[in-house]
C-alpha positions as CSV (number, residue, x, y, z in Angstrom):
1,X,-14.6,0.7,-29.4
2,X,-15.5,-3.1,-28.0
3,X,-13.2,-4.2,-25.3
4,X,-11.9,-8.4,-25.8
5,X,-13.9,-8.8,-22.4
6,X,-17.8,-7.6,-22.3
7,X,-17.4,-6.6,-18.4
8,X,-20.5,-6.8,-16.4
9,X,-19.2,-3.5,-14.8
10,X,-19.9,-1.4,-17.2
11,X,-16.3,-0.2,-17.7
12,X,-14.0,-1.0,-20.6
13,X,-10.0,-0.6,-19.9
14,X,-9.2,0.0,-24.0
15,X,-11.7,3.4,-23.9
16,X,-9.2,6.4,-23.4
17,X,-11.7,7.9,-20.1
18,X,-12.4,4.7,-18.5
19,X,-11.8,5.6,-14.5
20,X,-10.1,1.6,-14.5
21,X,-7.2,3.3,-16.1
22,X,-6.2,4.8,-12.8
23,X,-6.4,1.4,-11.1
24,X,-4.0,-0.2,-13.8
25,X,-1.6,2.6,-13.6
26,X,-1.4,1.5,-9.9
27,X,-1.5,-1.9,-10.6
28,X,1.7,-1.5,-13.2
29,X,4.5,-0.7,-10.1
30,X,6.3,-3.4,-9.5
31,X,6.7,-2.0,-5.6
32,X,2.8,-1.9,-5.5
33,X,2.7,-5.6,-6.6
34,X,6.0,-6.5,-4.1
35,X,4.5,-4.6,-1.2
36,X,0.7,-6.5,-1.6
37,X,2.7,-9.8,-2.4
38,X,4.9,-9.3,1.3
39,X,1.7,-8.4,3.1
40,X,-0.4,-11.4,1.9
41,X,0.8,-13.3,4.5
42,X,-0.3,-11.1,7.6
43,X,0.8,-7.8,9.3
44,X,4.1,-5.9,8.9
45,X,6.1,-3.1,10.5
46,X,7.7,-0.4,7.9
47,X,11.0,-2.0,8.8
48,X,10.4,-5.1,8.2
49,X,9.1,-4.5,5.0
50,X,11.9,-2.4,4.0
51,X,14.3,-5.5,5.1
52,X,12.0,-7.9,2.7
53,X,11.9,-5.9,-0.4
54,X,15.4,-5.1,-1.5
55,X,15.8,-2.5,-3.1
56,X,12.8,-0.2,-1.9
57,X,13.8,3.2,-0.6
58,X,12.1,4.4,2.6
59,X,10.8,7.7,0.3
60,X,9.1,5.0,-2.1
61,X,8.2,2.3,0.5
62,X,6.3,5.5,2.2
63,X,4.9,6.4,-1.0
64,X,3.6,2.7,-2.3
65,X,2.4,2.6,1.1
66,X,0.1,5.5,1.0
67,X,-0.9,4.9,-2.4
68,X,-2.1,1.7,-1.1
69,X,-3.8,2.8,1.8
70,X,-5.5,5.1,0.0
71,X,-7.1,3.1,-2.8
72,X,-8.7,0.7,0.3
73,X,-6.2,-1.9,-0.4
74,X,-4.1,-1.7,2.8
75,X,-5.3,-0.9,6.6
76,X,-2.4,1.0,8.7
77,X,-2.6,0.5,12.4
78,X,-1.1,3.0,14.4
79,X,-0.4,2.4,18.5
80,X,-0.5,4.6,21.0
81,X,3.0,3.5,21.9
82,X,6.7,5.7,22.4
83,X,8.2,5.1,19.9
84,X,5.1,5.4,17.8
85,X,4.5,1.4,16.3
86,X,3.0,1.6,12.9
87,X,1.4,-2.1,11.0
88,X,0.2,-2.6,7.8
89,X,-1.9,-5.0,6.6
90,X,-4.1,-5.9,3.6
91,X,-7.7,-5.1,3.5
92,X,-10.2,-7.7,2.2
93,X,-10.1,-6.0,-1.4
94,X,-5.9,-6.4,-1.2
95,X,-5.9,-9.9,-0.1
96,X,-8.2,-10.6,-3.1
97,X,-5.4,-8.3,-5.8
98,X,-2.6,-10.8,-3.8
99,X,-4.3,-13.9,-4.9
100,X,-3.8,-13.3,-8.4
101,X,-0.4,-11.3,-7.9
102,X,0.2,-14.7,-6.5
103,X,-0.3,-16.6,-9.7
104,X,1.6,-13.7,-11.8
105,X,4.6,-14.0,-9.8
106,X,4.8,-17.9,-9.8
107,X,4.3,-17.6,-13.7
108,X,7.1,-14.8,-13.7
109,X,9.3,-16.8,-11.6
110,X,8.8,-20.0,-13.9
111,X,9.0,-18.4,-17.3
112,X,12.0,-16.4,-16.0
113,X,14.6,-18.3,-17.7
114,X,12.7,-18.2,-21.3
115,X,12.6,-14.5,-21.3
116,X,16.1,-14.4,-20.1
117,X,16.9,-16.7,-23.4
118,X,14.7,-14.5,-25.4
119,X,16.3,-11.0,-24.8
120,X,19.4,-12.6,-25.1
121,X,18.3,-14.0,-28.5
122,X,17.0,-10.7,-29.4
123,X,20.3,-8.9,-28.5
124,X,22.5,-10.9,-30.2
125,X,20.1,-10.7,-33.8
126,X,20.0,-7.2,-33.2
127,X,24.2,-6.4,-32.6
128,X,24.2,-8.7,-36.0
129,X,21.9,-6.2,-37.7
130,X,24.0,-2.8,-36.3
131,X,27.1,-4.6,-37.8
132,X,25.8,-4.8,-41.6
């Protein structure tokens, strides 16, 4: 099976056992993209990123946030403080994923309105079809 691309890595993303699939699964929640998108701009406390992301649970801000750390792509800073003061921030390889996050949200935030049109387009041609 040829990929589009011919990757100089050595992997190829459309072969069912490629090892990128697990980075892509990652890369397809929208709380991983928000929370590397918030943190592009320099460290933040839990709460604060919690207040910034609206919507987020604590149970899934945790969980994004360990998901991250784990895969290299955020550093968390505990200090030896009462009450315990815990920072995140991105790692070289996450400030290199927020650059183009960047450029997906700015494209997502532009092209908004035509997608809105085109689901609503889609709707209405499809409520015409269930009424035949």
């Amino acid at each position: 099976m040829d990929s589009d691309l011919d990757s100089p890595f050595g992997y190829d993303a459309f072969r069912r056992t490629c090892p990128s699939h697990t980075v892509l699964e990652m890369l397809a929640s929208k709380w991983v993209y928000l929370v590397v998108s918030a943190l592009r701009k320099g460290r933040l406390r839990n709460g604060e990123l919690a207040r910034k992301l609206e919507g987020i649970t604590p149970k899934m801000l945790t969980q994004t946030l360990r998901v991250l750390e784990r895969d290299g792509l955020v550093r968390r800073e505990i200090f030896p403080v009462i009450p315990p003061r815990v920072e995140y921030e991105l790692t070289e390889l996450g400030q290199n994923l927020a650059g183009l996050l960047t450029q997906i949200r700015a494209w997502a935030e532009q092209h908004a309105p035509d997608i809105k049109d085109a689901r609503a387009r889609a709707t209405a041609e499809n409520e015409g079809n269930w009424a035949v």
